[in-house]
Structure formats: C-alpha cells, structure tokens
C-alpha positions in Angstrom: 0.0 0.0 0.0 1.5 3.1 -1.1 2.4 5.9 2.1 0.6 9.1 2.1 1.7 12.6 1.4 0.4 15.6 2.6 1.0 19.1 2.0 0.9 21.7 5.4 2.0 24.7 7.1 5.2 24.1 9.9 3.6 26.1 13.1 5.9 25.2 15.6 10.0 24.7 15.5 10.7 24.4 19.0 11.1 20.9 19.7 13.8 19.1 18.5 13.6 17.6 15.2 10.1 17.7 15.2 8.2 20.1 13.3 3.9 20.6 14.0 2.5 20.5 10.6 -1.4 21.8 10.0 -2.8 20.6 6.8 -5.9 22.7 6.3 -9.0 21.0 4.7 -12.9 21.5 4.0 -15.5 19.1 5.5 -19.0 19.5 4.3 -21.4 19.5 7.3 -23.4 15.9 7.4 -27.0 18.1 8.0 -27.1 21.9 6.4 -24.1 21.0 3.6 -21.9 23.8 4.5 -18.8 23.6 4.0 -16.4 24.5 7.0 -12.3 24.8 7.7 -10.8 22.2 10.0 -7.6 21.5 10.1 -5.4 17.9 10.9 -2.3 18.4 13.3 0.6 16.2 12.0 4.3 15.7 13.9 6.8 15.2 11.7 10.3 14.1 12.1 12.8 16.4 10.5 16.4 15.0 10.4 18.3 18.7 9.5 16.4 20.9 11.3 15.5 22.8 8.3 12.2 24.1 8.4 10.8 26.8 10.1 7.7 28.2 11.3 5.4 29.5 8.7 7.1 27.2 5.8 4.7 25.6 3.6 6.4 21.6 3.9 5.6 18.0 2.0 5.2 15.2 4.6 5.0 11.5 4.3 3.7 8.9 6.4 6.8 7.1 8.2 6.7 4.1 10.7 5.8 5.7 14.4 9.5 6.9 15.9 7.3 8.5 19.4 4.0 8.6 20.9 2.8 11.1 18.4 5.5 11.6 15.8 4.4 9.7 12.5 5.2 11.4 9.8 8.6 12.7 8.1 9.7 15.9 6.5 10.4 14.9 2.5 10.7 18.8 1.4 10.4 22.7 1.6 7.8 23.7 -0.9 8.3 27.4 0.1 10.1 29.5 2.8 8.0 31.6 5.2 8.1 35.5 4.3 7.3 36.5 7.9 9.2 39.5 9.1 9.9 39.9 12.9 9.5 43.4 13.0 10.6 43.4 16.6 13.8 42.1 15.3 14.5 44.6 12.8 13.7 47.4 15.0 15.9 46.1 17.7 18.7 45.6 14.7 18.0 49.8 13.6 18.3 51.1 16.5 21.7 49.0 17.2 22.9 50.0 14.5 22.4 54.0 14.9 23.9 53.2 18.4 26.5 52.2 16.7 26.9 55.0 14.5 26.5 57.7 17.1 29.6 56.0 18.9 32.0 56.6 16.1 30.8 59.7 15.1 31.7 60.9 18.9 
C-alpha cells in the first residue's frame, strides 16, 4: 500500500527535530451542507532541522519513531516570508547606536 503525502504549514520549531505540521481541509457539514475549515495536526520528524515556522512543507507517512510523531519531512515547498518586526527594529536602532559612537 503506497504511504501518504500531505502538504501543510510548519507552526511550531521548538522541539527538537520535530516540526507541527497543519494541513488545512474543507468538511462538508453531514445536516445543512456547509462547507467548514478544519484543520489535521501532524508531527513530523525532521532529520536537518531545516524548516521553520510558517514554511509551507511536504510530509509523508513514516513508521511511528514516538507517541505522536508519525510522519517525516520529505521537502520545503516554500520559505516563510514572515518578518519579525521586533527584530528589525531592535537591529536599527543597534545599528544607529553604533553610529552615534563613532561619530563621537
């Protein structure tokens, strides 16, 4: 039987090697017909540690390495374009620190 692949949004990095992975989806309600977003929460196991949060990511169904961790990182699709603005303003204003001491 062939192994499943899924395509989903990394929202969480902080564990080790293990990346949270939502695949969004539409279910059509069973009484009115509606349709609705839900989403599946996968674990996959990411060797490299190269994915971050907000990447769009390709999983595939692995043999079970932990209680919850079933799945396996096979690619990037695309890089997250999230700025940390708190980041960059914390790097400006560095950086004109920096400035004003060897201007003195």
């Amino acid at each position: 039987m062939p192994k499943k692949v899924a395509i989903g949004i990394v929202t969480s990095d902080k564990m080790a090697k293990t990346r949270r992975v939502e695949i969004p989806r539409l279910v059509k309600h069973p009484k009115y017909g509606k349709y609705m977003r839900s989403k599946t929460i996968c674990y996959a196991h990411d060797e490299k540690e190269e994915s971050g949060e907000g990447d769009t990511v390709e999983i595939i169904e692995a043999t079970p390495r932990s209680k919850m961790k079933r799945w396996e990182l096979v690619r990037i699709i695309e890089k997250s374009k999230i700025v940390d603005v708190a980041a960059l303003r914390a790097a400006a204003k560095a950086q004109e620190a920096a400035e004003k001491a060897t201007s003195e």
